[in-house]
C-alpha positions as a Markdown table, in Angstrom:
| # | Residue | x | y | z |
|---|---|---|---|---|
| 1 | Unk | -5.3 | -19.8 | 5.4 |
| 2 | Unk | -6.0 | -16.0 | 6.4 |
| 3 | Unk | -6.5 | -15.6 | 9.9 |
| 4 | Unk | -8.9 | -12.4 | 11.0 |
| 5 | Unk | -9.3 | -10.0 | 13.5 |
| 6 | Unk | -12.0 | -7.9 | 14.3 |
| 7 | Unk | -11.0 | -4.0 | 14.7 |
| 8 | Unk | -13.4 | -1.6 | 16.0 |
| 9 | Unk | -13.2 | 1.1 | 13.3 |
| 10 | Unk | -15.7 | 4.6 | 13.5 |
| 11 | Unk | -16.5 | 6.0 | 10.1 |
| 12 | Unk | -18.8 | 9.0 | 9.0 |
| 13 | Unk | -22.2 | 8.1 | 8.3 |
| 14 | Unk | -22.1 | 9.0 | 4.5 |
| 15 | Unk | -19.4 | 6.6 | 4.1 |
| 16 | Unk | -21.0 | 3.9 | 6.0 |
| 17 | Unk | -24.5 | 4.1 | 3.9 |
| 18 | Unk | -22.0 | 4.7 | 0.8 |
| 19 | Unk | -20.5 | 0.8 | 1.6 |
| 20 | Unk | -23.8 | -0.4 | 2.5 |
| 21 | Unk | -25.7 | 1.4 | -1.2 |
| 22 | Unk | -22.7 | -0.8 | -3.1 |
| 23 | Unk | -22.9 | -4.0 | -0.8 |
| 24 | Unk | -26.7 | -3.9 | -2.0 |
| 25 | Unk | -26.2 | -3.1 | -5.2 |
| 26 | Unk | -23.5 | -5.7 | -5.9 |
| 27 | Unk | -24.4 | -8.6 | -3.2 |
| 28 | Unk | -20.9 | -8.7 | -1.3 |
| 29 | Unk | -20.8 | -7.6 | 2.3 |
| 30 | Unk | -19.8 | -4.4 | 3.5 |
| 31 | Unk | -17.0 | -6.2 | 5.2 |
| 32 | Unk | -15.5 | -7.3 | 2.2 |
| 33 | Unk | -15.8 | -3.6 | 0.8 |
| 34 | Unk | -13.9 | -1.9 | 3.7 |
| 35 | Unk | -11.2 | -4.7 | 3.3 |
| 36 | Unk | -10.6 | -4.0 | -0.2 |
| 37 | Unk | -10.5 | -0.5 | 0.7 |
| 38 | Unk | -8.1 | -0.5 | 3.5 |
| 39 | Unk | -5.6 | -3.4 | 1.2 |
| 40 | Unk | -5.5 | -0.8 | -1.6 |
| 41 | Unk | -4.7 | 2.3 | 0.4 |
| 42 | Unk | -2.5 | 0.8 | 2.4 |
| 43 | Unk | -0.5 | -0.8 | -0.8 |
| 44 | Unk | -0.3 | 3.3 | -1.8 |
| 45 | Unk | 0.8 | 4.3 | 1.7 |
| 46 | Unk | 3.6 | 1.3 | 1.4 |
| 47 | Unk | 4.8 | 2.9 | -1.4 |
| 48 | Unk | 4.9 | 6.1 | -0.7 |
| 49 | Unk | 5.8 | 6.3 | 3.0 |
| 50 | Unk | 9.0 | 3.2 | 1.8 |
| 51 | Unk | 10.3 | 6.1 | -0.9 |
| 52 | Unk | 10.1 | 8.6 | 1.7 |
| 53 | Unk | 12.4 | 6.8 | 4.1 |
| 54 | Unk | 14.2 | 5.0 | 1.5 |
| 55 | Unk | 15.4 | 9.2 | 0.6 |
| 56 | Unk | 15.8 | 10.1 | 3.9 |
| 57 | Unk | 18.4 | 7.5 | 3.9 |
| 58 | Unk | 20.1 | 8.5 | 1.2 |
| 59 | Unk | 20.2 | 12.5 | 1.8 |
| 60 | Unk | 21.5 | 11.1 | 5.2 |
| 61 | Unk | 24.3 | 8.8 | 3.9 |
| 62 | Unk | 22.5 | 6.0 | 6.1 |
| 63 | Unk | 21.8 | 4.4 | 2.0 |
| 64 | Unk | 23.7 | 4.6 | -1.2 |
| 65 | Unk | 22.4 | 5.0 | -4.9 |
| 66 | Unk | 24.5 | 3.2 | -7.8 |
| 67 | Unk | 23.9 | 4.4 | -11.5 |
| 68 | Unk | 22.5 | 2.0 | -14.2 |
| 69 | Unk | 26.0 | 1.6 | -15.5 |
| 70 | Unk | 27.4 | 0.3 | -12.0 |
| 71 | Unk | 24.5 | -2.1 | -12.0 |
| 72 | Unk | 25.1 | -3.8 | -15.4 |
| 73 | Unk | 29.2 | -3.5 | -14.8 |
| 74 | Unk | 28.4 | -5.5 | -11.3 |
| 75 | Unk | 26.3 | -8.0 | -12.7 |
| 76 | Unk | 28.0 | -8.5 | -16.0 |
| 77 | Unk | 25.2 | -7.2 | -18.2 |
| 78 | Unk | 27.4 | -4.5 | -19.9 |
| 79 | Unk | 27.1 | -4.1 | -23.6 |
């Protein structure tokens, strides 16, 4: 079960009668628009802002890096 919360959220008002021309259009709710919106943004801002701290890590020794070969040797997949 999803639980909601409502977030006040202030937009342009292209982009607001954009949402609304494709809730019409389509017969979903301009709720359910923005939310798909916001889930697949925010799955590319994971990614990219997780790699960026994931290298900052590394280039500061807080993280390690193994090559392929010391994978497979550790977990007994060698040829």
């Amino acid at each position: 079960m999803t639980i909601l919360a409502n977030v006040s959220l202030r937009l342009p008002v292209d982009l607001i009668e954009r949402i609304e021309n494709l809730a019409k259009l389509t017969g979903r709710s301009r709720t359910f628009y923005m939310q798909e919106a916001i889930k697949q943004k925010l799955d590319d801002l994971e990614d990219i802002y997780l790699a960026e701290q994931a290298l900052i890590d590394i280039r500061s020794g807080k993280s390690q890096t193994a090559t392929l070969e010391d994978v497979m040797k550790r977990y007994g997949m060698e040829n």
